[in-house]
Residue frames relative to the residue before (quaternion, step in Angstrom):
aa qw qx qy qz dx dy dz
X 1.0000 0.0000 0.0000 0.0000 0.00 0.00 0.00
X 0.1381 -0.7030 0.6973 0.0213 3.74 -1.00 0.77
X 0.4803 -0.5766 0.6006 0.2759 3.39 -1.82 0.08
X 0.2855 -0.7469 0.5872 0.1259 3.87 -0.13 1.53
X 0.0274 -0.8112 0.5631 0.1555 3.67 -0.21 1.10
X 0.4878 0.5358 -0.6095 0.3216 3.79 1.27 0.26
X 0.5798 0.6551 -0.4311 0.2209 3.30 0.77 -1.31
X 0.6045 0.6770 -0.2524 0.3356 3.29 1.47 -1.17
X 0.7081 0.5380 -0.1958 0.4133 2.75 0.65 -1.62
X 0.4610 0.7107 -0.2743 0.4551 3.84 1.02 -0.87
X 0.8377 0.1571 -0.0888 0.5154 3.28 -0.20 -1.37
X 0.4379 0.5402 -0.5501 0.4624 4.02 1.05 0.54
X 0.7743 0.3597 -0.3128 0.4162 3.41 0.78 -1.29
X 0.6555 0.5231 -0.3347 0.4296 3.72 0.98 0.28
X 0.7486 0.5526 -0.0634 0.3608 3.06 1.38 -0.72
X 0.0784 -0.6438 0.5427 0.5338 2.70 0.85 -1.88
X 0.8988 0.0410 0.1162 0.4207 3.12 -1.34 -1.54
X 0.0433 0.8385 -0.5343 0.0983 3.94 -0.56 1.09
X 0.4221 -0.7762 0.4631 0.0698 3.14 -1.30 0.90
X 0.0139 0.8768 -0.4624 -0.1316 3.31 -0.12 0.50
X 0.0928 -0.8919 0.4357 0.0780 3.72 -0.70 0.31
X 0.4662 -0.8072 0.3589 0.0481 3.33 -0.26 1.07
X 0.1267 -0.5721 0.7538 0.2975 3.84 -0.90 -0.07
X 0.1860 -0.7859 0.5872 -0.0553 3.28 -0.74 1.32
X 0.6601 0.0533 0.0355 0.7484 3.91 1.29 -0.63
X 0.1155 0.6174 -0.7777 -0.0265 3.75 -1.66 0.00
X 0.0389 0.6920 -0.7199 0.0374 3.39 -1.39 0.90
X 0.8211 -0.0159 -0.2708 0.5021 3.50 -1.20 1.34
X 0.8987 -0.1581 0.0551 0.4054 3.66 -1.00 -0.51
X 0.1007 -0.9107 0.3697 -0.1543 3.27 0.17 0.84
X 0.2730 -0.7135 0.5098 0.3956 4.34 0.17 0.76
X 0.8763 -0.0647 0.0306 0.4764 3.85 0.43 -0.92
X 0.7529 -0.4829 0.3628 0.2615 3.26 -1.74 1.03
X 0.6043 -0.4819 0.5097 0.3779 3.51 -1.41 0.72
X 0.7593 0.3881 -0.3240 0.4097 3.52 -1.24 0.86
X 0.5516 0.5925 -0.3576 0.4657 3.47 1.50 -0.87
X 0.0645 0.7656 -0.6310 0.1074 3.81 -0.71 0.85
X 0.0813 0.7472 -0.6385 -0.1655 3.71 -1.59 -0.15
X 0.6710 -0.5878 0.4086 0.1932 3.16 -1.20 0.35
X 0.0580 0.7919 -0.5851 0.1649 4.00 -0.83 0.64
X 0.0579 -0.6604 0.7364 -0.1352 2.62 -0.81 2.32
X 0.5757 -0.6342 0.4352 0.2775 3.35 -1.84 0.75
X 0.0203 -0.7372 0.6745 0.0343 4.09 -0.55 0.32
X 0.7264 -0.4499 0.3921 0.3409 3.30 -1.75 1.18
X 0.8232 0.1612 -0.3020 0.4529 3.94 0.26 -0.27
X 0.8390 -0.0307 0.0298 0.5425 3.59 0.90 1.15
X 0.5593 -0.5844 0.4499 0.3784 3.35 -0.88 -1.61
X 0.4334 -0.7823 0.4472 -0.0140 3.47 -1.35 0.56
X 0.3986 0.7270 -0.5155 0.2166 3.51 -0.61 0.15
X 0.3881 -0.7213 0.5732 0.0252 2.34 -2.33 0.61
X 0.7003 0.2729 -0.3251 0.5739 3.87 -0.90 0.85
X 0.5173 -0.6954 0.4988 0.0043 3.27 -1.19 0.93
X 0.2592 -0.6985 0.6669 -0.0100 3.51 -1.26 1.17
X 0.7060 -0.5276 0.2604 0.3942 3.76 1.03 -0.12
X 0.4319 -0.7386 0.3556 0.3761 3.32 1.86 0.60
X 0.6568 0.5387 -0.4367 0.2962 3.55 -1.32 -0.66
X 0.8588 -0.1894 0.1538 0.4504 3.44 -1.49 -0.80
X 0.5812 0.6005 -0.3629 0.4121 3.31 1.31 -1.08
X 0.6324 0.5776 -0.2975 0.4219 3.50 0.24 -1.87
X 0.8157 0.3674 -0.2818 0.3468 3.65 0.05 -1.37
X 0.6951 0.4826 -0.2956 0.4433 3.53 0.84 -1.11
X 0.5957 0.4721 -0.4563 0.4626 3.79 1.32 -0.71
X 0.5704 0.6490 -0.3015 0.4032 3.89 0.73 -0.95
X 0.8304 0.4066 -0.1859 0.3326 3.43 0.71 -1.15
X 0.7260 -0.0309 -0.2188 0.6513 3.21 1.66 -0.26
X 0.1038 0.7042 -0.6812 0.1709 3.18 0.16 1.58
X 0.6539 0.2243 -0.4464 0.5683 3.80 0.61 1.22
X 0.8319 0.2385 -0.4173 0.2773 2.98 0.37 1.23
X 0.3708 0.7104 -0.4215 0.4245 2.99 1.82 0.22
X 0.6630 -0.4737 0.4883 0.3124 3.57 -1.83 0.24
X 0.4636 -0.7668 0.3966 0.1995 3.21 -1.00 0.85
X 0.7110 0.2083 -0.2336 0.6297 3.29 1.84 1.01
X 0.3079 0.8067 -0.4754 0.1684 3.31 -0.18 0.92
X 0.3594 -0.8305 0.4243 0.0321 3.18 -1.15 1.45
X 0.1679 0.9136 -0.3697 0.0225 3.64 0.18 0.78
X 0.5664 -0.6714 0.4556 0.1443 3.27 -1.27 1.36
X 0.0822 -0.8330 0.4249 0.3448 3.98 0.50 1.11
X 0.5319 0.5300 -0.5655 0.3412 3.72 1.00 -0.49
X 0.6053 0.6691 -0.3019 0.3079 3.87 -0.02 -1.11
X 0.9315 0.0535 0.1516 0.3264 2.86 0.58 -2.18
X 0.6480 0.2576 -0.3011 0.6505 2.95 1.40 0.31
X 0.3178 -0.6339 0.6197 0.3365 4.25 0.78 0.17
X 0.3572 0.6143 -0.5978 0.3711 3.33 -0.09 1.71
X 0.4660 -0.7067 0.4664 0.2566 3.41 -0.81 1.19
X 0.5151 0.5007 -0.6306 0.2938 3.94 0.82 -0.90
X 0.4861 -0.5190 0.6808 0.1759 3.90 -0.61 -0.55
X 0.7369 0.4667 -0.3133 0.3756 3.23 0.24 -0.36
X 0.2581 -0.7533 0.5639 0.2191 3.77 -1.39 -0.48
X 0.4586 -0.7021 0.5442 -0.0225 3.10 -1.64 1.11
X 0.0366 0.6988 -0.6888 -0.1894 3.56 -1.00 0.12
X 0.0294 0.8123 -0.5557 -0.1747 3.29 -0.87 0.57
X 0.4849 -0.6902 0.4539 0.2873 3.66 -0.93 0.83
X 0.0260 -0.8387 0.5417 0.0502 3.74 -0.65 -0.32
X 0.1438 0.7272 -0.6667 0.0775 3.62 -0.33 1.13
X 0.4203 -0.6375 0.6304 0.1398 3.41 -1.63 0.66
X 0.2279 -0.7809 0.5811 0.0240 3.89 0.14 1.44
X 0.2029 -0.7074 0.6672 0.1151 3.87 -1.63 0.77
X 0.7078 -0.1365 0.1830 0.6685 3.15 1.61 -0.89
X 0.5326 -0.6684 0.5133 0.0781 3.11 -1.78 1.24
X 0.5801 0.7113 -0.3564 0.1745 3.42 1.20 0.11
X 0.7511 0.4692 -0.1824 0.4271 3.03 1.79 -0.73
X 0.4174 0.6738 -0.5030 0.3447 3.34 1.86 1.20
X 0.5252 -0.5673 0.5144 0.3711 3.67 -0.86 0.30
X 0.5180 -0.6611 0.4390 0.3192 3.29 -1.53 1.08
X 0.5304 0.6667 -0.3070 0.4243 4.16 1.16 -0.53
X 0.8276 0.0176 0.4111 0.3818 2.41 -0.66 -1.70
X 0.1373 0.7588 -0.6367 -0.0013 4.14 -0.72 1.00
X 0.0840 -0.7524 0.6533 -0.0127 3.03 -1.16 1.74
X 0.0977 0.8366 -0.5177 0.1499 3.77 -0.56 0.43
X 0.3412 0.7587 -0.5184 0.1980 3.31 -1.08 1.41
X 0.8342 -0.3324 0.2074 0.3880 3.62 -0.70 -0.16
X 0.7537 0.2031 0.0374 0.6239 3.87 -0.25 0.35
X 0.7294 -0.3997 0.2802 0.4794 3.76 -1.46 -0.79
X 0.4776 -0.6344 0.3713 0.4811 3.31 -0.94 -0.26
X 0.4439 -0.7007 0.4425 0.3406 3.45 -1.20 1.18
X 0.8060 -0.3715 0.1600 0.4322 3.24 -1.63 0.33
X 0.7049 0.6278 -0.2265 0.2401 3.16 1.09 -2.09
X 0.7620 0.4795 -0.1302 0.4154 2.99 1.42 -1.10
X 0.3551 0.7750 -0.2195 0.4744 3.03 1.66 0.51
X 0.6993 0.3579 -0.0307 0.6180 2.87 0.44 -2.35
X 0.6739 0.4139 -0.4302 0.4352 4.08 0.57 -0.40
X 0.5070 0.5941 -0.3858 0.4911 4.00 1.12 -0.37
X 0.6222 0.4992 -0.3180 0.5124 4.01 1.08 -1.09
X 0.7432 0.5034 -0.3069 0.3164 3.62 0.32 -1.10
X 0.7241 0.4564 -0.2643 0.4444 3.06 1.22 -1.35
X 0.7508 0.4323 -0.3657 0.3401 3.71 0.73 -0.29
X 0.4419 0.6483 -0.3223 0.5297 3.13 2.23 -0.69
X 0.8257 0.1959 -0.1860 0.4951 3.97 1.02 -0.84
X 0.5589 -0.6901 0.3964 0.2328 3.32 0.86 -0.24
X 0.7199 0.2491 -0.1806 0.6222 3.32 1.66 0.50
X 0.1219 -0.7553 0.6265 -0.1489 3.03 -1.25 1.74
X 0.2090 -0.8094 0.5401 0.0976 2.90 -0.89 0.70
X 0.4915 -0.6526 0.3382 0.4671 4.13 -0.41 0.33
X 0.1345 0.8681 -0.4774 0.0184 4.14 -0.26 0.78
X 0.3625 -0.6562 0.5761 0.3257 3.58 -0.78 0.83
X 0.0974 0.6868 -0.7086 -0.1295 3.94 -1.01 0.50
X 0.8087 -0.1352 0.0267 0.5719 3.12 -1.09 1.21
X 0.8715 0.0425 0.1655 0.4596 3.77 -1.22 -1.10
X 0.8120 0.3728 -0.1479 0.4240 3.85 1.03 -1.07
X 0.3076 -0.7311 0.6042 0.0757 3.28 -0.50 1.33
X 0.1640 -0.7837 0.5964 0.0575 3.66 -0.98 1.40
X 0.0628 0.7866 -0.6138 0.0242 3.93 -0.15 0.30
X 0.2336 -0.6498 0.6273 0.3602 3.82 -1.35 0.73
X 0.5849 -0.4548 0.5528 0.3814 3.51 -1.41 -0.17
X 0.4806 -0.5926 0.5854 0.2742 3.32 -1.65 1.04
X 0.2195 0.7407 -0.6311 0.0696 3.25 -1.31 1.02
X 0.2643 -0.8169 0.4512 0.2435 3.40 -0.63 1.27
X 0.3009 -0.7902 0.5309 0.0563 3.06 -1.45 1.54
X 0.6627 0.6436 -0.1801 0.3380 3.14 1.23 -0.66
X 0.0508 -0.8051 0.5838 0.0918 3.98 0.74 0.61
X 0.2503 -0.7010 0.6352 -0.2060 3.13 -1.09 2.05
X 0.1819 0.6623 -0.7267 -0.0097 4.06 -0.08 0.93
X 0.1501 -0.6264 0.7601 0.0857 3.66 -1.79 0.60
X 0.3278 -0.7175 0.6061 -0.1019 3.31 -0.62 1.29
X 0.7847 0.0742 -0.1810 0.5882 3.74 0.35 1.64
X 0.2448 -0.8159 0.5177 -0.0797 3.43 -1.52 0.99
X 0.5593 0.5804 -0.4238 0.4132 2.83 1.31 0.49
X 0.7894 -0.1822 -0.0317 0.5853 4.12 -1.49 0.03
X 0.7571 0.2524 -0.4695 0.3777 3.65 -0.11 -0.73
X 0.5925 0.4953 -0.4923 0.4016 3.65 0.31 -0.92
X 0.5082 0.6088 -0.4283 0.4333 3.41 0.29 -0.95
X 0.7463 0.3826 -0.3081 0.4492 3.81 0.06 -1.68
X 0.7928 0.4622 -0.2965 0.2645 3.80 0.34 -1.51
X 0.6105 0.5428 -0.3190 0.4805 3.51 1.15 -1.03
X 0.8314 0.1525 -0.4345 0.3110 3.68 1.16 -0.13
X 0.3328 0.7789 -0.4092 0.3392 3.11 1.44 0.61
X 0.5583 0.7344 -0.0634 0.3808 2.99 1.87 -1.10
X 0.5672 0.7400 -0.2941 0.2100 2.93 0.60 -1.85
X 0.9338 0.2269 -0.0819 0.2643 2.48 -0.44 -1.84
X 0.2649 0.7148 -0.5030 0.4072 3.73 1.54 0.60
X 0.4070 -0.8163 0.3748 0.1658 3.82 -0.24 1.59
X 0.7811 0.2764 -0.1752 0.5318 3.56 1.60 -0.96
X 0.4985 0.5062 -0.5864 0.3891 3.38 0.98 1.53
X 0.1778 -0.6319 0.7259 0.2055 3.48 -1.20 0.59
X 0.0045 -0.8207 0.5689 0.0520 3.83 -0.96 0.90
X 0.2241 -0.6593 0.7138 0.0751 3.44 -1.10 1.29
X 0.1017 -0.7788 0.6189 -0.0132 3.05 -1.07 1.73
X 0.0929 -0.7684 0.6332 -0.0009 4.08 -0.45 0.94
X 0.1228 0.6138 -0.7684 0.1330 3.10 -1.73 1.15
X 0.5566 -0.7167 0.3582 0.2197 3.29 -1.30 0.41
X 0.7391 0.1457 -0.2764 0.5968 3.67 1.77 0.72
X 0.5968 -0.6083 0.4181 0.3146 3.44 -0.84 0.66
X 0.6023 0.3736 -0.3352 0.6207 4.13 1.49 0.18
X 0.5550 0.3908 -0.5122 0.5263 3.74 0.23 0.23
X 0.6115 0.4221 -0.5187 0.4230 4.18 0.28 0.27
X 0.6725 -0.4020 0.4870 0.3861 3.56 -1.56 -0.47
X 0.4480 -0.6406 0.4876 0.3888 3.87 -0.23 0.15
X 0.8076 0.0520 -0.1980 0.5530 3.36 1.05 -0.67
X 0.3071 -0.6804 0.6438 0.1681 3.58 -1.42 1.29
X 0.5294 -0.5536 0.5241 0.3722 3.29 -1.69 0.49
X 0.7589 -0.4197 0.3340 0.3694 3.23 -1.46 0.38
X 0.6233 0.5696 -0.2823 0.4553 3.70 0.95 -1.44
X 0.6134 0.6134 -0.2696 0.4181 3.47 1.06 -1.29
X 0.0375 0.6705 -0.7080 -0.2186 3.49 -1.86 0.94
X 0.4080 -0.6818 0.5884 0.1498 3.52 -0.80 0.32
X 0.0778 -0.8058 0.5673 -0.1508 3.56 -0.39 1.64
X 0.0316 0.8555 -0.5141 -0.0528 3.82 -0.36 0.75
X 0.1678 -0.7900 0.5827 -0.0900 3.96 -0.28 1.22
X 0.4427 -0.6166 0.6086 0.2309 3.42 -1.10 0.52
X 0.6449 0.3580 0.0367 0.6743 3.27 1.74 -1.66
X 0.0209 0.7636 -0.6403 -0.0802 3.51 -0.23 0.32
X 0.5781 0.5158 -0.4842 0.4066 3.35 0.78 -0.57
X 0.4410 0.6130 -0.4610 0.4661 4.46 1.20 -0.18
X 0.8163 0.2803 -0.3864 0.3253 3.34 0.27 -0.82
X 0.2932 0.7243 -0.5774 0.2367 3.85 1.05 -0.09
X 0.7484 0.2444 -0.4209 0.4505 3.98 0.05 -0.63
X 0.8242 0.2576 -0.4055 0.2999 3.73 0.25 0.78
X 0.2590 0.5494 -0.6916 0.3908 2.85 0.57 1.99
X 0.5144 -0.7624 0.2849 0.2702 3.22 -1.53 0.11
X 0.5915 -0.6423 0.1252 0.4711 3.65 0.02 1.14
X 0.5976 0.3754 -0.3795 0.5982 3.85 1.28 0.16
X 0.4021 0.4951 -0.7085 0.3020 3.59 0.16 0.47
X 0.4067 -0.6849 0.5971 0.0945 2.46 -2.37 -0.21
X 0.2330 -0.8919 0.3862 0.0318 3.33 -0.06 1.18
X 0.1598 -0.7750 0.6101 -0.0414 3.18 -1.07 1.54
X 0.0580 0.8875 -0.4570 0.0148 3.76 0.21 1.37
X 0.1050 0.7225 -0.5969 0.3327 3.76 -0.13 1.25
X 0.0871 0.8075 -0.5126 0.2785 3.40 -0.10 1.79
X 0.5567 -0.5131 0.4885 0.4338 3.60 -0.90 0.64
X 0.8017 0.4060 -0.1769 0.4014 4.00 0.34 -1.19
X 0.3901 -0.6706 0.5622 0.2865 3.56 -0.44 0.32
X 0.6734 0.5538 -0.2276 0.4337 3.53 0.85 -1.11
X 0.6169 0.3534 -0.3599 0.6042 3.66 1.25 -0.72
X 0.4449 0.6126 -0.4797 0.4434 3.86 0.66 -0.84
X 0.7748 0.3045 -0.1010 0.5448 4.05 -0.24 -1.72
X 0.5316 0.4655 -0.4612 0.5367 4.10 0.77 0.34
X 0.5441 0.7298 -0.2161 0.3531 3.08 0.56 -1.33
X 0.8488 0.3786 0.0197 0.3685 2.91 0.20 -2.04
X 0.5600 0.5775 -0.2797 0.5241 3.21 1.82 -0.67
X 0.5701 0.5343 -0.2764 0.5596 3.96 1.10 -1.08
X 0.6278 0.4292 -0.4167 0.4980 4.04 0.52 -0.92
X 0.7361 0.4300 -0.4014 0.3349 3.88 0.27 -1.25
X 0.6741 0.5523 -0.2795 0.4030 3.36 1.39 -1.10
X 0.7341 0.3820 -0.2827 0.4851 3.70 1.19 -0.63
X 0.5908 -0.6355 0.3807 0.3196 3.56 0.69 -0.53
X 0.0620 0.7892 -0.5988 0.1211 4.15 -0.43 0.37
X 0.6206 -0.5851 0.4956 0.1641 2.88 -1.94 0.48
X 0.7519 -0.0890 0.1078 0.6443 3.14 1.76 -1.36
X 0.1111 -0.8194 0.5606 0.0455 3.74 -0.12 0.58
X 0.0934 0.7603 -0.6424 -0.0220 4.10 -0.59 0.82
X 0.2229 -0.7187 0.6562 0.0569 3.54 -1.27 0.72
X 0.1754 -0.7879 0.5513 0.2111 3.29 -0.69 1.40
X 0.2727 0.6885 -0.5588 0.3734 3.76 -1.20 0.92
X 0.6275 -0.5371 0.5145 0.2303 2.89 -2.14 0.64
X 0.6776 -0.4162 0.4720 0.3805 3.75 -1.46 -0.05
X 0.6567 0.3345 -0.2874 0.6118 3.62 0.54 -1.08
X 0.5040 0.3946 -0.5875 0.4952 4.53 0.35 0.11
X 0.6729 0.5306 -0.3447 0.3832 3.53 0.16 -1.51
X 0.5645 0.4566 -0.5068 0.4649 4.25 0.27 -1.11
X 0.7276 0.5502 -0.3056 0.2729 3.11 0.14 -1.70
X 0.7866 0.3404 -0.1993 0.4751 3.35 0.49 -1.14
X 0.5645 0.5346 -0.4213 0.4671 3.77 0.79 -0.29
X 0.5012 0.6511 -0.3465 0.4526 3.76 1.45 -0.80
X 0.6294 0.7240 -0.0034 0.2821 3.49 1.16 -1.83
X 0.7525 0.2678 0.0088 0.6016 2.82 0.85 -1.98
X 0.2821 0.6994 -0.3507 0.5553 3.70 1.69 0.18
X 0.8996 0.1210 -0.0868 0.4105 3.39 0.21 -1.34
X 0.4317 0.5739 -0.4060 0.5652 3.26 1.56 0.78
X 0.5514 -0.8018 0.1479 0.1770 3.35 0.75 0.28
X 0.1739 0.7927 -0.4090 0.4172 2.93 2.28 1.77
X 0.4143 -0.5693 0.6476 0.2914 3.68 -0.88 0.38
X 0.5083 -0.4210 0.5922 0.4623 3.82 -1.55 0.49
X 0.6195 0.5218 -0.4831 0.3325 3.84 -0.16 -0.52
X 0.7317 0.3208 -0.3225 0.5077 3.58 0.34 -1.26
X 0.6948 0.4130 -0.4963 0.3168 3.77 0.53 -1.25
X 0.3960 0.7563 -0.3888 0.3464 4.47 1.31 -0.63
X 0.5023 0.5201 -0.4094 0.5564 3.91 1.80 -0.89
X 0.6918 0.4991 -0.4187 0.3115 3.64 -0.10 -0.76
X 0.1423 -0.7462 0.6280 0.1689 3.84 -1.04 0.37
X 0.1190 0.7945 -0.5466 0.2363 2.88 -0.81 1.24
X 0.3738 -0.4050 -0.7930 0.2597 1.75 -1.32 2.53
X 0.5145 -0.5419 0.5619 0.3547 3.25 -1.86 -0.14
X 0.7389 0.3834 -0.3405 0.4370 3.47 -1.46 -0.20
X 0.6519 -0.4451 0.5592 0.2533 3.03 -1.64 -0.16
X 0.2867 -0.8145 0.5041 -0.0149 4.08 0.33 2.17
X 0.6530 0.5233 -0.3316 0.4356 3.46 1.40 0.20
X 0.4795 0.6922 -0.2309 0.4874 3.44 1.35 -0.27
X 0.4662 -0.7115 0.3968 0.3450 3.48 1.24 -0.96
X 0.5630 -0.7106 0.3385 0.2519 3.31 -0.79 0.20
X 0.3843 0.6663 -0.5079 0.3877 3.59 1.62 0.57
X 0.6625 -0.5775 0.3113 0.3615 3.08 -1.35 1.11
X 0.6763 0.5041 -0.3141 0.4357 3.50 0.95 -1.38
X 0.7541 0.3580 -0.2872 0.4697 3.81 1.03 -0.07
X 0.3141 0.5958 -0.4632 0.5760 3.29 1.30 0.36
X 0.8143 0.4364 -0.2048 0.3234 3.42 0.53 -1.25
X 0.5380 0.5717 -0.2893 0.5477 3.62 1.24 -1.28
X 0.7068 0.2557 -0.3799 0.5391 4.09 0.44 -0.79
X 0.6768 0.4691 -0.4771 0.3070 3.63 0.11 -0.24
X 0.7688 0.4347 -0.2287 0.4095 3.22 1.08 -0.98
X 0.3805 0.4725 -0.5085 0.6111 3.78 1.65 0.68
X 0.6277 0.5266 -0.4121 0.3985 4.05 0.53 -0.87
X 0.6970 0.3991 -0.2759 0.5281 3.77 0.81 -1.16
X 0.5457 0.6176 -0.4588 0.3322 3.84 0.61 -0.35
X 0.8819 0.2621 0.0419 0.3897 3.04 0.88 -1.82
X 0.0500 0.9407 -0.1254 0.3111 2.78 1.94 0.24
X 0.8045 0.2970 0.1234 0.4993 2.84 -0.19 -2.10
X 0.5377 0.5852 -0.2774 0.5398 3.84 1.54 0.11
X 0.7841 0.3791 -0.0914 0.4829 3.53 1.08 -1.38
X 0.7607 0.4992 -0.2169 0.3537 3.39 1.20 -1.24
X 0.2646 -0.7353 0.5664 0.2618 3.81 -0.53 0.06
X 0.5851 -0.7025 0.3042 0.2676 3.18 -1.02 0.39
X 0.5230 -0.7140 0.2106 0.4151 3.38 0.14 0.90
X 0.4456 0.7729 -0.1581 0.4231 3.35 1.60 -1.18
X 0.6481 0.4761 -0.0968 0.5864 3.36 0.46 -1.58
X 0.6314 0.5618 -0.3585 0.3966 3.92 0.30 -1.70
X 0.8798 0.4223 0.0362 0.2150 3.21 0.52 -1.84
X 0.1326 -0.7845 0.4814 0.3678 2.91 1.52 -1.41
């Protein structure tokens, strides 16, 4: 988990003044992981917000007086909130005017100077490149959301439609979304989202980046098996093809006589998601978007595979 300082920024310029609150510590059972926070802006019948602390008693009572609560607090859910997890939480809470004066890395921030610990943990993480989100003592360390993960989805119609917003809001994807007119998208794209329009999409395939990841699920079969030729020929991290088994023969036959080895054409997944779920778009999407989670854990890069 990281601190998403666009997300932030966003609901300032919509809002105004917002609160944000944090799982700063969790000990024993617990709805959600240190780092997990949401946001809370005030509205004429109360308050608002987005992203999630684990719902229930906690979620609401932090939300409601997340401008006035202490800017540490540690709560017991059996005790104090008549929650079964058993465990405890601390949850931080700061009240934001603007996102400009957070650092693009790395936000560390507390009371007085900074202590040593929280120092020497500021050296390691830039010396190693990995941070995790940690309450020390009074100072709450958090890295900055940045999406690492180049995501291109190739089509815009019901399923794309479902995955790109199923997707979205996943902080360490950047997604390049291509279709072949600027009225086959949504009018409005998430923030994470670019939006690429090609007569030829299959042209823009040598400027992705050889560790993306490719999500191909076109109106055309023919651009679909074009496509797929340009990925084997350019390289990827992860390539999925939406379709049946008897599409896949066909096209594995195809890209065969286009002059892929079964090894390279073996990089492609095909179908994608999770063919037990069914064939609504929104479930097309939910298994793909458990495939693209875990994914990037199991899959090697094709690049690397091949040479």
């Amino acid at each position: 988990m990281s601190f998403d300082k666009d997300a932030l920024s966003v609901a300032i310029t919509k809002h105004g003044r917002v609160a944000r609150v944090v799982v700063a510590e969790a000990q024993g059972s617990v709805p959600r992981e240190v780092g997990a926070s949401m946001l809370v802006w005030q509205t004429a019948d109360g308050f608002a917000q987005s992203g999630t602390i684990g719902g229930g008693t906690l979620e609401y009572e932090a939300a409601k007086h997340a401008f006035s609560a202490p800017r540490l607090q540690r709560l017991p859910l059996g005790p104090a909130m008549g929650q079964c997890c058993g465990g405890a939480v601390t949850l931080l809470t700061e009240v934001f005017e603007s996102a400009s004066d957070i650092p693009e890395d790395i936000f560390a921030r507390g009371p007085g100077d900074m202590p040593f610990a929280v120092k020497k943990a500021l050296a390691e993480a830039r010396a190693q490149g990995l941070l995790k989100p940690k309450l020390h003592g009074d100072w709450m360390v958090e890295p900055i959301t940045r999406a690492t993960r180049p995501l291109w989805v190739w089509g815009a119609g019901h399923v794309g439609r479902a995955i790109v917003a199923t997707l979205a809001p996943l902080p360490d994807l950047a997604i390049t979304w291509v279709d072949t007119a600027a009225n086959r998208f949504p009018e409005t794209l998430p923030k994470s989202v670019s939006q690429l329009v090609a007569d030829k999409p299959e042209r823009l395939m040598p400027y992705a980046p050889p560790e993306a990841e490719h999500l191909i699920l076109t109106y055309s079969h023919a651009l679909d098996l074009e496509l797929c030729h340009r990925a084997l020929s350019h390289g990827f991290a992860f390539a999925g093809l939406i379709g049946s088994r008897t599409k896949w023969a066909r096209f594995r036959s195809r890209l065969r006589d286009l002059g892929h080895t079964d090894a390279q054409i073996d990089c492609i997944c095909c179908p994608i998601g999770q063919p037990d779920l069914g064939k609504h778009p929104q479930a097309i999407a939910v298994g793909v978007a458990a495939q693209v989670i875990s994914g990037r854990k199991i899959t090697e890069s094709y690049g690397e595979r091949t040479g």
